[in-house]
Every structure is written in structure tokens, then in C-alpha cells.
N, C-alpha and C positions, 0 to 999 in steps of 0.2 A: 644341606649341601650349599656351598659359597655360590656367586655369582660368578667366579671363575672356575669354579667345576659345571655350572652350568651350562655355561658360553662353551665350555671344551664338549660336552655331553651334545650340544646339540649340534657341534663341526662334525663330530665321528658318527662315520657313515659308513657302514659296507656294504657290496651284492648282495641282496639274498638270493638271488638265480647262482651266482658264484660258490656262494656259503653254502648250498644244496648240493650243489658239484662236487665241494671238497667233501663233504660229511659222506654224503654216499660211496666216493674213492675211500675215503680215511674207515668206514666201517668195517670193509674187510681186512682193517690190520687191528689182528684181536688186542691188544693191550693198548690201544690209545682211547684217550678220555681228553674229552674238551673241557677246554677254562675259558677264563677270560684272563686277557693282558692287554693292560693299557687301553681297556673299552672296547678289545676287538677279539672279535672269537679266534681262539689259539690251538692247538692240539699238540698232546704231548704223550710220549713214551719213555715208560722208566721214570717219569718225574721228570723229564727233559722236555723242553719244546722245539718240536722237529717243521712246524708248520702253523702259518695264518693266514688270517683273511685281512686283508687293510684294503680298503678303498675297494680299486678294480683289479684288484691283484693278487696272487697268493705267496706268500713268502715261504722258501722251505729251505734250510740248513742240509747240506750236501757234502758230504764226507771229499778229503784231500782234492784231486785233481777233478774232480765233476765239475764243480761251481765253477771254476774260470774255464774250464772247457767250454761247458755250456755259453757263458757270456761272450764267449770266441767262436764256435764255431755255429750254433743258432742260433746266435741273437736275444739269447735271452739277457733281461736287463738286472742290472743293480736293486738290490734291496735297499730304500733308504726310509724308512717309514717315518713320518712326523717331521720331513726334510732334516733330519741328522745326516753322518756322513753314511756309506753303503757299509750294510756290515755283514764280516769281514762269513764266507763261506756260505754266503745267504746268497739268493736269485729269487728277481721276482719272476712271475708265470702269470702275462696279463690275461684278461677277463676272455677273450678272445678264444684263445690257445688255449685255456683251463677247461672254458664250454666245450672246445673240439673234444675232449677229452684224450685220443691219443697215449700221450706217454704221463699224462698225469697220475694216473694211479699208481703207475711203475716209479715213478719220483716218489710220491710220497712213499711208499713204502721202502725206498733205500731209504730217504731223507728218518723215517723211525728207525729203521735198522743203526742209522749213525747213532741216535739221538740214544737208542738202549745200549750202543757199546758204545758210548761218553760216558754214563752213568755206572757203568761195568766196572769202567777205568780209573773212575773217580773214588768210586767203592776201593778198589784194589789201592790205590793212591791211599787213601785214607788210614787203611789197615797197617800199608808199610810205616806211615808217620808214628804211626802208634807205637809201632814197634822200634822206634830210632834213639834210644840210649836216656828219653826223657825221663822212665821212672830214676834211671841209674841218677842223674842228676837233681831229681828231689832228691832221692835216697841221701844221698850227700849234704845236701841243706839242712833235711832234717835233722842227719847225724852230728852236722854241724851246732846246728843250733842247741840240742841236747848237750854238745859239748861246753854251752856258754859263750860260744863266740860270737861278736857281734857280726850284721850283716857284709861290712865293708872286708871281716877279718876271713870271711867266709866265701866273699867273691876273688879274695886273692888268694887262699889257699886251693880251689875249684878248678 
């Protein structure tokens, strides 16, 4: 390990009274499994990450119109971890408000519900690209090239 992965290894700090919090709420959402990202324990659905632990706070990804309600109408704050800018559908849930417990649990498990239908969508995305005219235009190259034309004769007949 460098001396700057060190020096980073020993600033990264989270709750663990917090990190307890969240694991016990995140357990009753049967498909998520904890990682790490970025040195801090993360949880994800579908392969997605829907929630962390940073510092004193817990970050969660929050489908369309939540995340800026939330910041507007309870004060919840910006996600900006490792002082980057806040990103962009993310809320933090300070240390305070996460202990209350309240609406945490109910967050995290919309926040996976978004996170397994991103991965749904990305799926579906994926499939259609597949299917978008690409083999027809090898198909073409190769028959091209079978034909003896050079590359340049074959992007203008294309």
C-alpha cells in the first residue's frame, strides 16, 4: 500500500452506531448485499448502489421527485461525499435522524426499489442496443471486404 493510500486509509472514518442502524433497516430488503466503495461500506440492489455510510451520515439515491422534495420540504441535506459537488438524486440522512430511526427504513427500501428498477432499465436498454441494425452493418463490411474493396471504398459505398 503507498503512503498515500495510507494517509487516505486512516482520514476514512464512519459510525459504527450508524452503520448498525443502517445494516439492521437494510436487512429486511431481501436482495441487497453490502460492498465497499471508496473505503466505506455501501449497499446495493441489483448490482446497483442504492445507500452508504460516509462519516455521520448515510447517503441514499431516491427515485424522481423524492430527493429535492426531501431537501425542500425536511431539510434534508445534500450528498457530497469526499467534498466533491452533491450528486445529483442523492440525500444525506445525518447521524441524528438515521438513530431516530423513523422513516429510515421506509427510505432505504424505496431508495433499492429505484436502484433494482435502474438495473431493470439498463437491462432493457442494453437488449434494444443489441438489437439496433449493428449486425446488418458488419454484415456489410464483411461482404464488403469479401468483395476486395478497400476500407475507404467500403465506408463510401455503406
Amino acid at each position: 500500500m503507498t503512503r498515500a493510500a495510507q494517509a487516505r486509509s486512516k482520514e476514512i472514518r464512519w459510525d459504527r452506531e450508524l452503520l448498525e442502524a443502517v445494516e439492521g433497516a437494510v436487512s429486511a430488503i431481501p436482495d441487497a448485499a453490502r460492498r465497499s466503495m471508496f473505503g466505506f461500506p455501501a449497499f446495493f440492489a441489483s448490482g446497483k448502489m442504492f445507500a452508504c455510510v460516509y462519516q455521520e451520515e448515510v447517503g441514499m439515491r431516491l427515485p424522481g421527485e423524492l430527493a429535492p422534495r426531501l431537501k425542500r420540504e425536511e431539510r434534508f441535506a445534500e450528498f457530497c461525499p469526499m467534498g466533491h459537488r452533491p450528486m445529483r438524486e442523492w440525500v444525506a440522512v445525518d447521524r441524528e435522524r438515521a438513530l431516530r430511526g423513523g422513516r429510515l427504513r421506509e427510505l432505504l427500501a424505496v431508495a433499492a426499489g429505484y436502484a433494482r428498477a435502474n438495473a431493470r432499465a439498463k437491462k432493457e436498454n442494453k437488449k434494444k442496443a443489441a438489437g439496433k441494425g449493428v449486425p446488418e452493418k458488419a454484415a456489410r463490411g464483411r461482404a464488403a471486404k469479401q468483395a476486395g474493396r478497400s476500407s475507404t471504398e467500403r465506408k463510401v459505398r455503406s
